[in-house]
N, C-alpha and C positions, 0 to 999 in steps of 0.2 A: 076953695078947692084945697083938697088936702093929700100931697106926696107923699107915700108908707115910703119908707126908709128898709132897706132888709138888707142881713150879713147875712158872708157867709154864703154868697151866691160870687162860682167863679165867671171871669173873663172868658170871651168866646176865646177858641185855640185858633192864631194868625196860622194862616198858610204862608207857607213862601215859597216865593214861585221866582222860578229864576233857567236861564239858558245854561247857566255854567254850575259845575257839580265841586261847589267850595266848601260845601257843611257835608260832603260826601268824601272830601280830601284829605288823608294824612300829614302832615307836617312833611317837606321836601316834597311828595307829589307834584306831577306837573302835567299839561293838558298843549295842545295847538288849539289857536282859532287863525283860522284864514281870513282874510281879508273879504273875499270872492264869496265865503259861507256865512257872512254876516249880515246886517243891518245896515251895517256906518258904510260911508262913502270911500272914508280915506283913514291911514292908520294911526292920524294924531286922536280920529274920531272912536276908532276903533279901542287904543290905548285907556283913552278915559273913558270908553264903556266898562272895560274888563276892572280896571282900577277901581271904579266907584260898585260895581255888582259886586267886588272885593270886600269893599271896605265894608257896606251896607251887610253882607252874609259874616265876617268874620271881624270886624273892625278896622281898623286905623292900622297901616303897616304891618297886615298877615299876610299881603301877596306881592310878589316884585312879576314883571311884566319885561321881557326880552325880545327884538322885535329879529325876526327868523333870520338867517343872513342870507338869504335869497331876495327879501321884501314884503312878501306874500301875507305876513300876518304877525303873529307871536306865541310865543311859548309863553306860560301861566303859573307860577308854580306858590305852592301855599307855605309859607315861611313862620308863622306862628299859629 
């Protein structure tokens, strides 16, 4: 059996699929997630959902994470 080899044939285009609007974000924008409107249980759970859909959409250290001062959730804001 013999595999043809061929250039010059591109990569499918990745979707990215995501709850939060980070590649949609200016630098300094910022967003609430609640607690009550999520997934996670609890906001340590919650924290490192938003942190890693972060890091994974824009890198390592583009987002800081503030947690409300009521409780309730966090503020999201995109920093690089």
């Amino acid at each position: 059996m013999t595999i043809a080899i061929e250039k010059n044939v591109p990569p499918p285009v990745t979707k990215y699929r995501t709850l939060y609007p980070f590649r949609q974000m200016a630098v300094d924008d910022s967003f609430v997630v609640l607690l009550a409107d999520s997934r996670c249980e609890t906001l340590v759970g919650l924290q490192s959902t938003l942190t890693g859909a972060g890091r994974s959409a824009l890198g390592s250290g583009a987002v800081r994470t503030r947690q409300l001062p009521d409780g309730t959730g966090f503020r999201v804001w995109r920093v690089a």
